[in-house]
C-alpha positions in Angstrom: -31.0 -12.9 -11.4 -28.8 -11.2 -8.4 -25.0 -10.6 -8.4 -23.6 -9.5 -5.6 -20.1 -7.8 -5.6 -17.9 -7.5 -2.6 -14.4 -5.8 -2.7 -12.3 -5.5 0.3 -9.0 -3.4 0.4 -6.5 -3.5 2.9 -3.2 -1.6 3.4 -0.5 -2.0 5.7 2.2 0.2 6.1 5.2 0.0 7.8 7.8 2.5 8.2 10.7 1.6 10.7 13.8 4.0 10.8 17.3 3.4 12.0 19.9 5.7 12.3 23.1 6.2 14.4 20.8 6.7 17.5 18.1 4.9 18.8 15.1 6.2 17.0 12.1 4.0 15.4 9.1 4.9 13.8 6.4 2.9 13.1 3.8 4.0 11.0 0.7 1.8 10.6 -2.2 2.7 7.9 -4.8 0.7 7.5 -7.7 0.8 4.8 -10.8 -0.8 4.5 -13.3 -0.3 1.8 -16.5 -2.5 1.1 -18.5 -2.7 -1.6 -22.0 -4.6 -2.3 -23.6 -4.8 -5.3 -27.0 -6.0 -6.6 -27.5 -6.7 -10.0 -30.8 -8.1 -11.4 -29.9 -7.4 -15.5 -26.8 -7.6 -17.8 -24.8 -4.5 -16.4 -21.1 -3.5 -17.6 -19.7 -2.5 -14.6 -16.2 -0.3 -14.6 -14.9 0.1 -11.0 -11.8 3.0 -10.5 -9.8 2.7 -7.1 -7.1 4.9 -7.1 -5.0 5.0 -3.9 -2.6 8.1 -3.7 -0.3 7.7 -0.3 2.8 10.1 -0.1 4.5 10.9 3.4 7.0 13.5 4.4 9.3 12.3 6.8 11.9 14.7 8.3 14.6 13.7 10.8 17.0 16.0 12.1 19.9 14.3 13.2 22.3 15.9 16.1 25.9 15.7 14.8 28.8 16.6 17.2 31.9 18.1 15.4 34.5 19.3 18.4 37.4 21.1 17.4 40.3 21.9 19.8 42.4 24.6 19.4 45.2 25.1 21.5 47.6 27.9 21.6 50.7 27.6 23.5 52.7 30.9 24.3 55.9 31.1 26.4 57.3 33.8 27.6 60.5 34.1 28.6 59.9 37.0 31.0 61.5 35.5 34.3 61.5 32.4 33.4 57.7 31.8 33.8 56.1 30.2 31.0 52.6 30.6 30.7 49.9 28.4 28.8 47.1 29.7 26.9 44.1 26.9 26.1 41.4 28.0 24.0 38.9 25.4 23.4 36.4 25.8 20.1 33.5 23.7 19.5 31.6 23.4 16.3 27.8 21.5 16.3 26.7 20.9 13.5 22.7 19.6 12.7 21.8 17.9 9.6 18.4 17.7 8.9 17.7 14.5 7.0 14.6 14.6 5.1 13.0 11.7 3.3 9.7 11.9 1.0 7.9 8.2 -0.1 5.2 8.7 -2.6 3.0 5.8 -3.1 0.4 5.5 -6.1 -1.8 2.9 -6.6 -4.2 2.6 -9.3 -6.5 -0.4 -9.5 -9.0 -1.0 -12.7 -11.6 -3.7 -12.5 -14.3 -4.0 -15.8 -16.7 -6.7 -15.0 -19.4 -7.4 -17.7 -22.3 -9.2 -16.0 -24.8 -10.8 -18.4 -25.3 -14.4 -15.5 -26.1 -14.5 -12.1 -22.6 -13.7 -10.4 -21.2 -13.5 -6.9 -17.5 -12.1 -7.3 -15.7 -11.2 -4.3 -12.2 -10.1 -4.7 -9.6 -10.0 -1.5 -6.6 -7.5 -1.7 -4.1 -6.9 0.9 -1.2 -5.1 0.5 1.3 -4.8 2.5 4.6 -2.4 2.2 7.1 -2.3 4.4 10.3 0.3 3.9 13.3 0.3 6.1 15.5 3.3 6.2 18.7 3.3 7.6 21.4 5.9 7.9 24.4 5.4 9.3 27.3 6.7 6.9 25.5 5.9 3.8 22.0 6.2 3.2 20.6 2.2 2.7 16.8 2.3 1.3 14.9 -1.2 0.9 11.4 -1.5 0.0 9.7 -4.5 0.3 6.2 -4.9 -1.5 4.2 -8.1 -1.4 1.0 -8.1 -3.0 -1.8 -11.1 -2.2 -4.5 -11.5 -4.5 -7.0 -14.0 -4.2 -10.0 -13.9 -6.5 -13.4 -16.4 -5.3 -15.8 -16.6 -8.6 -19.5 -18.4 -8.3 -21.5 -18.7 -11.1 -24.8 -19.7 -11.1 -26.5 -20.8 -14.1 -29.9 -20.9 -14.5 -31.3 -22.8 -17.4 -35.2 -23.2 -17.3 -35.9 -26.0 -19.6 -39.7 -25.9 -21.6 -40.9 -28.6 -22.6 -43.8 -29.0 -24.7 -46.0 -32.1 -25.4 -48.1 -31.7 -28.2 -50.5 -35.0 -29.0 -52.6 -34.9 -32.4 -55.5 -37.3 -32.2 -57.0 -38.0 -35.8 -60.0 -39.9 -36.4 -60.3 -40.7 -40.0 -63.5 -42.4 -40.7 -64.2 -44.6 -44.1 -67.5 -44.8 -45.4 -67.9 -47.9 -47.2 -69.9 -48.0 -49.7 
């Protein structure tokens, strides 16, 4: 009697960022984990995947604040009258800083007591858009994909026994 197990994770992430100025970012994490298993008797099998993705994602953003400030003086010395401009500029930076935590926890309990093949397919794929303009918009899209292939094999061993009594009864005749 062999099982085989195979398990195969995958993770796609996608990360793209818009704000008032051209800036993407595309981050792209990919996971792959494989697992074979042979099992010859009844087995209870617990399987723990735990998948703990956080990112820290810091943008500064440049934001321009210009203030004019202009002073006007006249003198009435002559009859010149003279102009005073003082220009004043402000910058201001904002630093924008966005933290996405991910946790994923997967349980699988499998009892084997047959012959089993189980392979089991998961992809998951996350994609979060982040834009900032005057408001802060956050959409998260999360699909998930599951597909489960199961084979069981049987095998029943059938016995059969023949058992053939021969008798021979012999009367004596008197």
């Amino acid at each position: 009697m062999e099982t085989e197990i195979s398990i195969y994770l995958s993770v796609c992430l996608s990360i793209y960022l818009s704000v008032c100025l051209p800036v993407c970012l595309y981050i792209y994490l990919s996971i792959y984990l494989s697992i074979y298993l042979s099992v010859c008797l009844p087995v209870c099998l617990y399987i723990y995947l735990s998948i703990y993705l956080s990112i820290y994602l810091s943008v500064c953003l440049p934001v321009c604040l210009y203030i004019y400030l202009s002073i006007y003086l006249i003198l009435f010395t002559v009859s010149v009258r003279s102009y005073l401009s003082i220009c004043l500029s402000i910058y201001l930076s904002v630093c924008l800083s966005v933290c996405l935590s991910l946790h994923l926890s997967i349980y699988l309990s499998i009892y084997l007591c047959l012959s089993l093949r189980l392979s089991i397919y998961l992809s998951i794929y996350l994609s979060v858009r982040l834009s900032v303009c005057q408001s802060l918009h956050l959409s998260i899209y999360l699909s998930i994909y599951l597909s489960i292939y199961l084979n069981l094999y049987l095998s029943i061993y059938l016995s059969l026994h023949l058992s053939i009594y021969l008798s021979q009864i012999y009367h004596y005749l008197f």
